[in-house]
C-alpha positions as CSV (number, residue, x, y, z in Angstrom):
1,X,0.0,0.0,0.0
2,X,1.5,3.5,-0.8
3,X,1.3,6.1,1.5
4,X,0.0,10.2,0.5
5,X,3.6,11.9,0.3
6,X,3.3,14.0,3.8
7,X,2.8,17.7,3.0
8,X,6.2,18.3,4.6
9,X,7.8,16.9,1.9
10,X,6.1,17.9,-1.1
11,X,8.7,20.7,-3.3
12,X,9.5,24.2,-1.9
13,X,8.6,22.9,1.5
14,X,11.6,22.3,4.7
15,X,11.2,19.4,6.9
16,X,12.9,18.2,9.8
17,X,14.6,14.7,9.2
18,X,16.2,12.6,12.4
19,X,19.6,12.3,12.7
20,X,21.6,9.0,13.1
21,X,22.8,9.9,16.2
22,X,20.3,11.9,18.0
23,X,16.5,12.1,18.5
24,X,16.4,16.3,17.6
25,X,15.4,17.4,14.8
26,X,18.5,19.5,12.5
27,X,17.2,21.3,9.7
28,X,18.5,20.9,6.0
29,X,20.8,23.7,6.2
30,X,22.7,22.3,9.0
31,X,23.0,19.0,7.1
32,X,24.8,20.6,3.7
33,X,26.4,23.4,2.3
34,X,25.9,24.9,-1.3
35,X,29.3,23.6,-2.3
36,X,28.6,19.9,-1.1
37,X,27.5,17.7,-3.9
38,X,24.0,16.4,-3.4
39,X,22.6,13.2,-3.9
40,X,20.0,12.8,-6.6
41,X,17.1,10.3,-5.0
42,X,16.5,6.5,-5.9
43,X,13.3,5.5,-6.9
44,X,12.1,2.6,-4.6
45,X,11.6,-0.9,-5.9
46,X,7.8,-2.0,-5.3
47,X,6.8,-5.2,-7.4
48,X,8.7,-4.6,-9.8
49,X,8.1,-0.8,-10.8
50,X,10.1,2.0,-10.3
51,X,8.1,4.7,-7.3
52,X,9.2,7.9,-6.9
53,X,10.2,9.1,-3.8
54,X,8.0,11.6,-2.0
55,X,9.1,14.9,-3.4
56,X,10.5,14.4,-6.8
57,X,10.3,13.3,-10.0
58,X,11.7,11.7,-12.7
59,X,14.2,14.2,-14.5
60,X,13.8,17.2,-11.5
61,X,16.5,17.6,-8.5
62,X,15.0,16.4,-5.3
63,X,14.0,18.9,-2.8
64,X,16.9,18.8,-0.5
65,X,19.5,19.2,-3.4
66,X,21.1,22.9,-3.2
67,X,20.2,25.2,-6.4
68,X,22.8,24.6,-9.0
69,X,22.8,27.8,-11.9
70,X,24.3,24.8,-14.6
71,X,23.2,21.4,-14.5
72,X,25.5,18.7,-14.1
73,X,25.2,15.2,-16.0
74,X,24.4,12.8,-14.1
75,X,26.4,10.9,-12.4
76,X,26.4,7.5,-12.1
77,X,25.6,5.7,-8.6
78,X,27.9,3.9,-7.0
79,X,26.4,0.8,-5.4
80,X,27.2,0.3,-1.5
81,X,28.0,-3.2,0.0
82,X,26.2,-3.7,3.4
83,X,28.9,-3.9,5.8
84,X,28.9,-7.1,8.2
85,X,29.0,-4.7,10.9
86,X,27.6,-1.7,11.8
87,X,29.6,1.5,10.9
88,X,30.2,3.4,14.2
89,X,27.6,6.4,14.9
90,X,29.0,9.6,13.0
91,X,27.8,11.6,16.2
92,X,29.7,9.3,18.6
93,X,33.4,9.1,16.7
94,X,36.7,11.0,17.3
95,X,38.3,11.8,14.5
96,X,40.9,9.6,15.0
97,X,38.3,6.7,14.9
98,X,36.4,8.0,11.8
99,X,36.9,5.8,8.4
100,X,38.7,7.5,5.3
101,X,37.6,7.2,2.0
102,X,40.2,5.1,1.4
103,X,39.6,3.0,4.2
104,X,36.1,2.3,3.1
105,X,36.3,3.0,-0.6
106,X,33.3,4.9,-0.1
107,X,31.8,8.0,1.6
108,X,31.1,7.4,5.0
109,X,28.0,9.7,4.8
110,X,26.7,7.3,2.2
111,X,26.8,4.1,4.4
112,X,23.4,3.1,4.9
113,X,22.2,2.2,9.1
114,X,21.0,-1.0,9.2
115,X,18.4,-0.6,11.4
116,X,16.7,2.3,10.0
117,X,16.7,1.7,5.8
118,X,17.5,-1.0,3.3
119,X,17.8,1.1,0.3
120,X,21.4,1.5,-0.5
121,X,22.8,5.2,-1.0
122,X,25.0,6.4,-3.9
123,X,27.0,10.1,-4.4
124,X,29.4,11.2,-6.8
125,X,33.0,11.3,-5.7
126,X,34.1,14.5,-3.6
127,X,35.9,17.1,-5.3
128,X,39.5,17.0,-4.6
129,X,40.6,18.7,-1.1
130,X,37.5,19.6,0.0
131,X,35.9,18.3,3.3
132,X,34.2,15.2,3.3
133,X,30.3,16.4,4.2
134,X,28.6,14.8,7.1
135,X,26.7,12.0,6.6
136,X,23.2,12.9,5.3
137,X,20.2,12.0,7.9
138,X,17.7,9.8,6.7
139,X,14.7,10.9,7.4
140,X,11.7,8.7,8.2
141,X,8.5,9.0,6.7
142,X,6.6,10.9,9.2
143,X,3.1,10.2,9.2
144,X,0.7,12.2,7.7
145,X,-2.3,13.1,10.2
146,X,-5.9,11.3,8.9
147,X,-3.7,8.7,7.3
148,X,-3.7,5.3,9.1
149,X,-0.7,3.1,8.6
150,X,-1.7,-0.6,7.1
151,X,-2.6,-3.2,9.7
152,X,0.8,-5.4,9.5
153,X,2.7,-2.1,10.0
154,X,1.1,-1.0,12.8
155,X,1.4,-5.0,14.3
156,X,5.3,-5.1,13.4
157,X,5.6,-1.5,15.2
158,X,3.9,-2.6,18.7
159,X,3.1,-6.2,18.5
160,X,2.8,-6.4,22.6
161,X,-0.3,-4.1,22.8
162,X,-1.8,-6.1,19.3
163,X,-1.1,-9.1,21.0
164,X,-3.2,-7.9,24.4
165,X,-6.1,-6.7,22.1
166,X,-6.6,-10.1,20.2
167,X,-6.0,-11.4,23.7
168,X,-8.8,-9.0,25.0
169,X,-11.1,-9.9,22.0
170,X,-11.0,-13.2,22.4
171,X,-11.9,-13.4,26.3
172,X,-15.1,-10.9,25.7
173,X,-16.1,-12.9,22.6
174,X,-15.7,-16.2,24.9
175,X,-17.7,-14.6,27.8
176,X,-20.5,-13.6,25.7
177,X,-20.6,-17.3,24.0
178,X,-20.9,-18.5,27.5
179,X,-23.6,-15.9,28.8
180,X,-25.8,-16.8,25.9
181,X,-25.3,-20.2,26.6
182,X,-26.5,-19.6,30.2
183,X,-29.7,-17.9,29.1
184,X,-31.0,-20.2,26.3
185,X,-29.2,-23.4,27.5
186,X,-31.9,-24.2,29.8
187,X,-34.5,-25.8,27.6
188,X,-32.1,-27.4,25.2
189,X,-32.0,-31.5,25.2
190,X,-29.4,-33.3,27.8
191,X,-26.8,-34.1,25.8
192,X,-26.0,-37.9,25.6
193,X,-22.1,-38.7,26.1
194,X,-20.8,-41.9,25.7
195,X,-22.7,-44.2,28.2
196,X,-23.8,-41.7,30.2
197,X,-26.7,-39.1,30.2
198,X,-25.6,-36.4,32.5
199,X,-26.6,-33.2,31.2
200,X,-24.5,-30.3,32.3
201,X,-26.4,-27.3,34.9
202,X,-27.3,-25.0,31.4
203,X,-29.6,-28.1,30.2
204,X,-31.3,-28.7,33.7
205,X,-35.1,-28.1,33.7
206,X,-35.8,-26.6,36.9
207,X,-39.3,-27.7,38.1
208,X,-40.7,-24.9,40.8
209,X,-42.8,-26.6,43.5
210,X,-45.1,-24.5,45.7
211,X,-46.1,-26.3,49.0
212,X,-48.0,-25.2,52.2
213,X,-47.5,-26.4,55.8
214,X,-44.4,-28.7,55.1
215,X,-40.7,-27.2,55.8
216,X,-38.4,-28.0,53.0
217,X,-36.2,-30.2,55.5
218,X,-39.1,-32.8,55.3
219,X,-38.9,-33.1,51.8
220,X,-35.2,-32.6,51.2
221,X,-34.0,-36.1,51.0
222,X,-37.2,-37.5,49.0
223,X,-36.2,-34.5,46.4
224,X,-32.4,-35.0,47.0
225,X,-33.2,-39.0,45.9
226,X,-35.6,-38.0,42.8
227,X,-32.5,-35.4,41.3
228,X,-30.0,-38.4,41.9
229,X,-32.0,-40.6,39.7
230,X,-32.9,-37.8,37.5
231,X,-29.9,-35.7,36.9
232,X,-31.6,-33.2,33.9
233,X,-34.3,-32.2,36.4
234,X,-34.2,-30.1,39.7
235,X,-37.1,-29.8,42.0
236,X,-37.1,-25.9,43.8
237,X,-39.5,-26.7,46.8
238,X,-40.9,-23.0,48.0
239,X,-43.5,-23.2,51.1
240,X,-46.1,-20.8,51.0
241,X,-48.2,-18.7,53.2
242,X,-51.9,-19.4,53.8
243,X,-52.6,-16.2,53.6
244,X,-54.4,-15.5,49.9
245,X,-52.9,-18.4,48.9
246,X,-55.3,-19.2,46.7
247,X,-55.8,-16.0,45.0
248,X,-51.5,-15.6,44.5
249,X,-51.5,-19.1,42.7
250,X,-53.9,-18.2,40.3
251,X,-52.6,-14.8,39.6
252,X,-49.1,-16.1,38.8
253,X,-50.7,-18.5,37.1
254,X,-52.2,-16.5,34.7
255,X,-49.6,-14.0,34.6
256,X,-47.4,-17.2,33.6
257,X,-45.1,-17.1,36.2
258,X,-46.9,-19.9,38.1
259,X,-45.6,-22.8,39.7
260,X,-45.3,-26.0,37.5
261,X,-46.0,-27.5,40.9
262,X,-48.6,-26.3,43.6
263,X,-50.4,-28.4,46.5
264,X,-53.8,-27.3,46.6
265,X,-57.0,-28.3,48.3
266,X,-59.1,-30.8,46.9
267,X,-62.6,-28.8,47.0
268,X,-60.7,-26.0,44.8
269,X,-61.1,-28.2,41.7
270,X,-64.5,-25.5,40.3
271,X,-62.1,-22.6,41.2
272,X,-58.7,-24.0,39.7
273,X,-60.4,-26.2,36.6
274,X,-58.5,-24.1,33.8
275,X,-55.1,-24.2,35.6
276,X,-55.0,-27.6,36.3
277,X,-52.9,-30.4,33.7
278,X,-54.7,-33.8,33.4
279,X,-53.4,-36.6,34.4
280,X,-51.6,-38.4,31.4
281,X,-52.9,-42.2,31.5
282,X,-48.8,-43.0,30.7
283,X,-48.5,-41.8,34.7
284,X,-51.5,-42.9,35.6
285,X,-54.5,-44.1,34.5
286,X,-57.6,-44.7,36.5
287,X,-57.6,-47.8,37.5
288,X,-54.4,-47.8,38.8
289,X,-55.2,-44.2,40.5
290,X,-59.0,-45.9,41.9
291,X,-56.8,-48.8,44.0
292,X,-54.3,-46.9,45.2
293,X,-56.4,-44.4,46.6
294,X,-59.6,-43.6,48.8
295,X,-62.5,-43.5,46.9
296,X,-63.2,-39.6,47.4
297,X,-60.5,-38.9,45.4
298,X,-61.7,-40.0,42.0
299,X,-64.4,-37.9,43.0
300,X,-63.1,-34.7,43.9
301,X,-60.0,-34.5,42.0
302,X,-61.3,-35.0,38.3
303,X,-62.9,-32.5,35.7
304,X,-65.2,-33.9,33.2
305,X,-64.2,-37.6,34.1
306,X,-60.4,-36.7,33.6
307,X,-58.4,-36.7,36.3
308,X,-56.5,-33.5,37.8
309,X,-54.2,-33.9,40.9
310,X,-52.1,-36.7,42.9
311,X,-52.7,-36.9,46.6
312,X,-49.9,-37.9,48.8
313,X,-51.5,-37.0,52.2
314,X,-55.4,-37.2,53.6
315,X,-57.3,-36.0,56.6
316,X,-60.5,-36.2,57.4
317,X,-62.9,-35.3,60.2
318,X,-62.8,-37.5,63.6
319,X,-64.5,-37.1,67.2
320,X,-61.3,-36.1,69.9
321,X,-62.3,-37.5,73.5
322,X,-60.5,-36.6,77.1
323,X,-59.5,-40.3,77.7
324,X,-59.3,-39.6,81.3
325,X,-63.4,-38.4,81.4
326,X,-64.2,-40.8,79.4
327,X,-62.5,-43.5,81.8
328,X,-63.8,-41.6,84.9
329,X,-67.4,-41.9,83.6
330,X,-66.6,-45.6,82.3
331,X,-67.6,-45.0,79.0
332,X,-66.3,-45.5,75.4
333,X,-66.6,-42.9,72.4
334,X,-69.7,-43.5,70.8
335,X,-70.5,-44.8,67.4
336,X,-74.1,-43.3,67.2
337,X,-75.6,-39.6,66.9
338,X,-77.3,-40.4,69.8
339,X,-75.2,-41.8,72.2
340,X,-73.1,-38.7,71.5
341,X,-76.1,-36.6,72.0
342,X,-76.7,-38.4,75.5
343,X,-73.1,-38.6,76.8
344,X,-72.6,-34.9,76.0
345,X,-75.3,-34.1,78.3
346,X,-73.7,-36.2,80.7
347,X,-70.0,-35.0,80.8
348,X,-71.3,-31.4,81.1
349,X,-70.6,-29.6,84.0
350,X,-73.0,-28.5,85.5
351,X,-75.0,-31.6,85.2
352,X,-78.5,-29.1,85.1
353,X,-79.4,-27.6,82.4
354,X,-81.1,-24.5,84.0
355,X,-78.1,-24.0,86.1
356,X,-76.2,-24.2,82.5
357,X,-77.9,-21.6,80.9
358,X,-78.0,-19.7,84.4
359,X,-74.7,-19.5,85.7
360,X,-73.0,-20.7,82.6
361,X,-71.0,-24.0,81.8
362,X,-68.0,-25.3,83.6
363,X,-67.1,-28.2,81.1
364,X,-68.7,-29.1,78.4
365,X,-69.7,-32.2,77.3
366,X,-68.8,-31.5,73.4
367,X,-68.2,-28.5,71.4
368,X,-71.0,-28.3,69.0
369,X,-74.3,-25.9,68.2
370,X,-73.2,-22.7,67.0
371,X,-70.6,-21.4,64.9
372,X,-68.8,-18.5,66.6
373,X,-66.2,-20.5,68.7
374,X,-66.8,-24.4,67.2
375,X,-63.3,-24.0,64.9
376,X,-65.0,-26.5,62.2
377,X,-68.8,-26.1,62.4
378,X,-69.4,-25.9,58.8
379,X,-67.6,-29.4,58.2
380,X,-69.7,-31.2,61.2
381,X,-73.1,-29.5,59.8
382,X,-72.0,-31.0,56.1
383,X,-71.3,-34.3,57.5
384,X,-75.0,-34.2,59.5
385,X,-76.4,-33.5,56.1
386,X,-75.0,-35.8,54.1
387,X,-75.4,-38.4,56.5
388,X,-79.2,-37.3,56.9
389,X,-79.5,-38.0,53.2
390,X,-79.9,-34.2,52.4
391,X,-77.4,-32.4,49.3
392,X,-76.0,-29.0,51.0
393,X,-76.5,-27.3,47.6
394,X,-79.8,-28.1,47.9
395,X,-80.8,-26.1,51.3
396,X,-84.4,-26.2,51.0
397,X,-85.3,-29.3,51.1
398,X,-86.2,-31.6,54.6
399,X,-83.0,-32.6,54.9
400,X,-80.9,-29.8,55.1
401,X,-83.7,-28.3,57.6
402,X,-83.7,-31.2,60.0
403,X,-79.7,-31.3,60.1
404,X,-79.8,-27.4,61.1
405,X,-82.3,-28.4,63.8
406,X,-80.3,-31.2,65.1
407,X,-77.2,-28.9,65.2
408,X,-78.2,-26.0,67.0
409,X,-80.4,-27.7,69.5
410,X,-77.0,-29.0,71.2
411,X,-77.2,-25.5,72.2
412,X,-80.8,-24.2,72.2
413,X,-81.9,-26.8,74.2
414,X,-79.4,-29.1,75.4
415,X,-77.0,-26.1,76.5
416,X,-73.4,-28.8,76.3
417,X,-71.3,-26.1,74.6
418,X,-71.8,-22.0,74.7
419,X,-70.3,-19.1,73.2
420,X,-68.8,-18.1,75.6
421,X,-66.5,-20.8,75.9
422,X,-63.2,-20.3,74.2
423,X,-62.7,-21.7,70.7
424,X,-63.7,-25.5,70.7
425,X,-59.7,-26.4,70.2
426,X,-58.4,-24.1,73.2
427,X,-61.3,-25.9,75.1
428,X,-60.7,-29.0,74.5
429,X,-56.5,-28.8,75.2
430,X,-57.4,-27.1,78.6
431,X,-60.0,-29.6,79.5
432,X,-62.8,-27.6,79.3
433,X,-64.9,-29.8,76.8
434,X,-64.7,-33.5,77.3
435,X,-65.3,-33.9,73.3
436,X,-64.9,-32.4,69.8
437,X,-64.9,-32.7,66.0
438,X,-61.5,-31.7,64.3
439,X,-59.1,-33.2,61.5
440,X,-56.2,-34.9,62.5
441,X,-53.5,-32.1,62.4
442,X,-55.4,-30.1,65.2
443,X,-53.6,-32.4,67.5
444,X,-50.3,-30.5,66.7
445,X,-51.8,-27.5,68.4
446,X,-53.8,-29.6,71.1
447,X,-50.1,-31.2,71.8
448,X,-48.3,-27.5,72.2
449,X,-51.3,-25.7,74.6
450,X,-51.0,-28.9,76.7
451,X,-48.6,-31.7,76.4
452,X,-50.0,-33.7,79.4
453,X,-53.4,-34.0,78.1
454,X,-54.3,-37.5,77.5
455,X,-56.5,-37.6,74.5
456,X,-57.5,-39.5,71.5
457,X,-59.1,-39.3,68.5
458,X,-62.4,-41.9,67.3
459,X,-64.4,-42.8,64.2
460,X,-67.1,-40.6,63.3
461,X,-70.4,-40.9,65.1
462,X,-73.6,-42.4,62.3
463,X,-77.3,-41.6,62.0
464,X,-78.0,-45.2,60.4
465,X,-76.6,-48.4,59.1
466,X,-74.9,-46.8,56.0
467,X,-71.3,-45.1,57.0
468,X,-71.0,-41.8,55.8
469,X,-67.7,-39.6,56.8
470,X,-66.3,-36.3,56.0
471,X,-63.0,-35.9,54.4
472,X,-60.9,-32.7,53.8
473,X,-57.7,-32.7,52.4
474,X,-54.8,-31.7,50.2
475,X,-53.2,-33.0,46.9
476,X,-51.0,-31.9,44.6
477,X,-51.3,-30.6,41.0
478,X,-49.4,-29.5,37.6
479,X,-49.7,-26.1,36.2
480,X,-51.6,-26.5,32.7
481,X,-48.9,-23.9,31.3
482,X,-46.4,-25.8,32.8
483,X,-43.5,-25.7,29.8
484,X,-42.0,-29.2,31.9
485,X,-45.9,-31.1,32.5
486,X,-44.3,-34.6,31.9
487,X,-41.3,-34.1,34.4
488,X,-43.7,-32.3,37.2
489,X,-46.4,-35.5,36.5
490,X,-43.4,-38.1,36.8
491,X,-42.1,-36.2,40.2
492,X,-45.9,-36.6,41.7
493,X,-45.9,-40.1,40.9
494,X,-42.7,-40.7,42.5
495,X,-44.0,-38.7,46.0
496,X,-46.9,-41.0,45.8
497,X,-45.1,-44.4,46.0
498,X,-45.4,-46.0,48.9
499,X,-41.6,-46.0,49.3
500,X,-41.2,-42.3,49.6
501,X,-45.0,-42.0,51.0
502,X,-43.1,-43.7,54.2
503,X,-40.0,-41.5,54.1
504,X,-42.2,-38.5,54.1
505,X,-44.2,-39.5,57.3
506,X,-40.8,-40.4,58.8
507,X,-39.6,-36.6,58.4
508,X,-42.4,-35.3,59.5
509,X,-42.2,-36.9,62.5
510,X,-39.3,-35.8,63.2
511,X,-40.8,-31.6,62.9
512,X,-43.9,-32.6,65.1
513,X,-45.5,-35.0,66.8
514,X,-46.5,-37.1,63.7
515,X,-46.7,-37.0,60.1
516,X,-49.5,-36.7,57.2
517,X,-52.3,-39.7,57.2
518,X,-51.5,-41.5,54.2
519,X,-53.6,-41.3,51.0
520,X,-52.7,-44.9,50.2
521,X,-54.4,-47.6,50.8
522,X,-52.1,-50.4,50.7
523,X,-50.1,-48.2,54.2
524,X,-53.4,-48.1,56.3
525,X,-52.2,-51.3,58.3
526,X,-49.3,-49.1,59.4
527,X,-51.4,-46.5,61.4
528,X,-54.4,-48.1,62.2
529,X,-53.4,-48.4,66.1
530,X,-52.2,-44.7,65.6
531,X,-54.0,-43.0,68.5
532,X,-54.1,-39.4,66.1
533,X,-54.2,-40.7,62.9
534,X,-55.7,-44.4,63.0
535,X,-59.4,-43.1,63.0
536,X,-58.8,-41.1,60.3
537,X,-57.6,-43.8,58.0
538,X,-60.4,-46.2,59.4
539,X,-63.0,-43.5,58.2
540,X,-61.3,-43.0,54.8
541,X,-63.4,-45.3,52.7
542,X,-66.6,-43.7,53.9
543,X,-65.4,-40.4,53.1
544,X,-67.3,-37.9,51.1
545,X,-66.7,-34.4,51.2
546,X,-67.8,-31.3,49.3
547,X,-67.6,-27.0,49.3
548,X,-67.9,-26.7,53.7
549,X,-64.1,-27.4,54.5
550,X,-63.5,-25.1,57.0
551,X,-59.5,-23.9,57.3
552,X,-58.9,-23.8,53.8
553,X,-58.2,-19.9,53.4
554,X,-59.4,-20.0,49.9
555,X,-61.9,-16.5,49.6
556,X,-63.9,-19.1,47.6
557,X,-66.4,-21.1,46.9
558,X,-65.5,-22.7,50.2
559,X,-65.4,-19.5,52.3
560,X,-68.6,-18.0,50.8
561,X,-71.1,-20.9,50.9
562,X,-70.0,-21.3,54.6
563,X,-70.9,-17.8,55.7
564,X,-74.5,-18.3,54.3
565,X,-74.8,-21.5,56.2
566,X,-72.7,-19.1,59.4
567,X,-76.1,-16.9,59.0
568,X,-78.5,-19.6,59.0
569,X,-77.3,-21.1,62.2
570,X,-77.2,-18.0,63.7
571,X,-80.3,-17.0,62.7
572,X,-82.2,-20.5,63.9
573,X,-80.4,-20.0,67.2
574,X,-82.1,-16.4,67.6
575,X,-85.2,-17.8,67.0
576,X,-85.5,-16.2,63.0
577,X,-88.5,-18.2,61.3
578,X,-87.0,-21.7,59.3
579,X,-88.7,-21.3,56.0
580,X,-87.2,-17.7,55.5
581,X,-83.7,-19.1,57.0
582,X,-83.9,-21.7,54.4
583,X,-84.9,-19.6,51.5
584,X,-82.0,-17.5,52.0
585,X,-79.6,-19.8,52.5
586,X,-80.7,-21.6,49.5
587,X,-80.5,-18.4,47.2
588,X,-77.2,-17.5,48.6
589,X,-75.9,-21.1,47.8
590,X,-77.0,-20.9,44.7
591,X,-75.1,-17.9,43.6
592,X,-71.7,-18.8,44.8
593,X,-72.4,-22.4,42.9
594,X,-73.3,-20.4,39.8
595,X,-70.5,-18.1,39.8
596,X,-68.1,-21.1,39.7
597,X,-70.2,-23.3,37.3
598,X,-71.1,-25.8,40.1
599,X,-75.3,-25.7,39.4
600,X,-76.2,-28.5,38.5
């Protein structure tokens, strides 16, 4: 590549040229003198052609010859040898040590520096007795401003700082490769290496898991054993809060930033229908899923026939008795309605019922009849109903009416349990109430208000031959946007084996004083003498359940049919005329059913 000829250099102009010896600048005029003889400039050799020198051309005197009045011929170059080693700098010699002409056979001035050019110098001889000039400075092509010098030049002039910029270059461009990697790595198939079929932590799909009431240390080694099996998945367990629970899933949900795991409640099925994956028949199909579990489970969790959720816990409804009242009065729990009814009046302290409703109860005999301060009234009032034969979407019919009788005369007329008592659970852990109705995890708090209480739990109580119970529980489900619904469905099925079933209750009981009923029923045998959790599992074939579950914080369907059957007991027990009770109650059920496509 040629270069501009640098304005400095261009004829009629002076420029300053570098000496040999020194780094400053000398001007022309301090180089020669009019009477030197100047040296006419050799065209450079550039493939082959002939390239003038910046600053003259062919047939003209270069621009740092001195004015002549008569030209001279010219005269014909005389071709320099390199020496094999480099002449001593003219600005560092004594005269002693300077070469002669004769010692050379040249002009020193036209030796050529090695390290500077490789274009060899020629001069006519000097005239006879005159001083030898000083050698001429070669200048260096200055470089013009604007003008960049070609890549290889610039490389051979500082190759260490072009060697830290490719270094540079290289390192960002690697960086970036492995940030984008990061990002879209994640959903890219494990890569299968030789025998093996470890994918690396870019092609992991992470599955999020969003739980309620268990810590993560119960279910760190079942998850720790499911991502050792199954190295290209990774299970991030996050507990949740009760609080608006319900509402938060679906709004991530839709937002889709949901879980691809949540636990939810199984009478949430109306409310959750769109979010919730089926089942795949591959995982399980319903056979399978109808002997492993309890029978309300096909019923509850399923939409349209197909079903929706995996349970790996239950819970149900069961009568708690004080052991020690019930020893002292040498009686057992009763299986009937009415041997409850009748020992309730007969653990109640006072034993009179005037003096009851007069000076107020001491102990009750069993925490039932209202709804302010009996913690799971609208459960026991479902479970009278569907017992009775009645449908609690259907409130205006006998059944329902006779049920709301039968409840609220425990109170009205019986006076065993009052408002104000505390809350039926307080009462029962301080021995205040002999008896009450609760699920099975109410004996964790029963257990931390009063560790000495000696207490048990029962089978539910019947109003004829055919067993009816109430169940309330949770399972688990797959988020229908779910990008990874064939990993989060194989992970359920693996939590409901009745391997890891096991291991879970295990851990449990090692954060309280035991763990989740089962929900299979191939492990009842192993809790059926459980003094907590036996009844429960005992009652588990019987169960039925339906949109009364009390404690399930949903702001739902559950919440808002209960507080129309809250105003109807209330209202009975103020002595507010039954038919208009019922109509109410029945319009009020209807609406919440309609709003989440439940009328039948």
């Amino acid at each position: 590549m040629f270069q501009t000829p640098p304005a400095s250099l261009k004829p009629g102009a002076s420029a300053s040229v570098p000496s040999l010896g020194s780094t400053t600048p000398v001007t022309p005029a301090a180089q020669t003198s009019p009477s030197s003889p100047q040296l006419p400039k050799r065209p450079v050799q550039l493939g082959g052609r002939d390239i003038p020198l910046p600053g003259s051309r062919p047939g003209q005197s270069s621009a740092l010859s001195s004015p002549s009045p008569t030209a001279k011929p010219p005269v014909k170059p005389i071709e320099v040898k390199q020496p094999t080693a480099p002449l001593p700098q003219a600005g560092n010699m004594s005269p002693q040590d300077k070469p002669t002409d004769k010692a050379l056979g040249v002009n020193p001035a036209l030796a050529p520096k090695p390290a500077q050019s490789s274009l060899t110098s020629a001069t006519p001889p000097a005239a006879a007795g005159s001083q030898p000039p000083k050698p001429p400075r070669i200048p260096q092509t200055p470089t013009q401003p604007g003008v960049k010098q070609p890549i290889f030049a610039q490389i051979q002039a500082n190759p260490k700082k072009w060697i830290t910029i490719i270094l540079g270059a290289i390192l960002g461009l690697g960086l970036i490769i492995l940030l984008l990697t990061r990002i879209f790595g994640r959903s890219g198939t494990p890569v299968q290496q030789g025998g093996g079929a470890t994918p690396t932590p870019a092609q992991q799909k992470v599955l999020t898991y969003w739980g309620l009431w268990e810590p993560s240390s119960v279910l760190e080694e079942v998850i720790a054993d499911y991502e050792a099996a199954n190295p290209g998945v990774k299970i991030d367990y996050r507990v949740q809060s009760h609080k608006d629970y319900r509402e938060r899933l679906q709004t991530a949900i839709a937002s889709g930033n949901g879980p691809d795991i949540f636990r939810y409640h199984a009478s949430w099925v109306p409310m959750l229908k769109a979010d919730l994956a089926v089942l795949p028949s591959s995982v399980m199909n319903a056979n399978e899923f109808q002997s492993t579990f309890y029978p309300i489970a096909a019923v509850q969790l399923q939409v349209d026939g197909k079903l929706v959720g995996l349970p790996i816990m239950y819970d149900g409804l069961v009568l708690y008795y004080n052991k020690d009242i019930l020893q002292t009065a040498g009686v057992e729990p009763p299986a009937t309605w009415a041997e409850l009814k009748q020992l309730a009046n007969e653990l109640t302290v006072p034993a009179d019922k005037a003096e009851r409703r007069s000076s107020g109860i001491q102990r009750a005999g069993l925490a039932i009849g209202n709804t302010s301060n009996v913690d799971h009234f609208a459960d026991i009032l479902a479970l009278l109903i569907l017992q009775n034969g009645g449908d609690p979407a259907e409130p205006a019919f006998t059944e329902v009416r006779d049920a709301l009788t039968f409840y609220t005369n425990f109170v009205a007329e019986d006076s065993v349990w009052s408002s104000a008592l505390p809350n039926s659970t307080v009462a029962f852990a301080r021995g205040d109430a002999a008896m009450m109705f609760a699920p099975s995890w109410r004996a964790h708090e029963i257990l931390e208000l009063n560790p000495s209480l000696n207490f048990a739990t029962a089978p539910l109580p019947q109003l004829s031959e055919e067993v009816v119970t109430w169940g309330s529980y949770w399972a688990e489900g797959v988020n229908e946007k779910s990008a990874y619904k064939p990993e989060a469905w194989s992970f359920l099925k693996y939590l409901t084996s009745a391997e890891v079933m096991k291991k879970l209750y295990s851990a449990q009981s090692q954060v309280r004083a035991f763990g989740e009923p089962y929900s299979r029923t191939d492990l009842v045998a192993d809790l059926q003498g459980d003094p907590y959790v036996g009844a429960v599992l005992k009652d588990a074939p019987h169960a039925q359940g339906w949109y009364l579950s009390s404690a399930t914080h949903d702001n739902g369907i559950n919440d808002n049919i209960i507080d129309y059957y809250r105003v109807a007991v209330e209202a009975v027990l103020t002595g507010e005329e039954m038919e208009k009770v019922l109509t109410t109650l029945d319009q009020g059920v209807t609406q919440v059913l309609r709003q989440y496509g439940e009328v039948k």
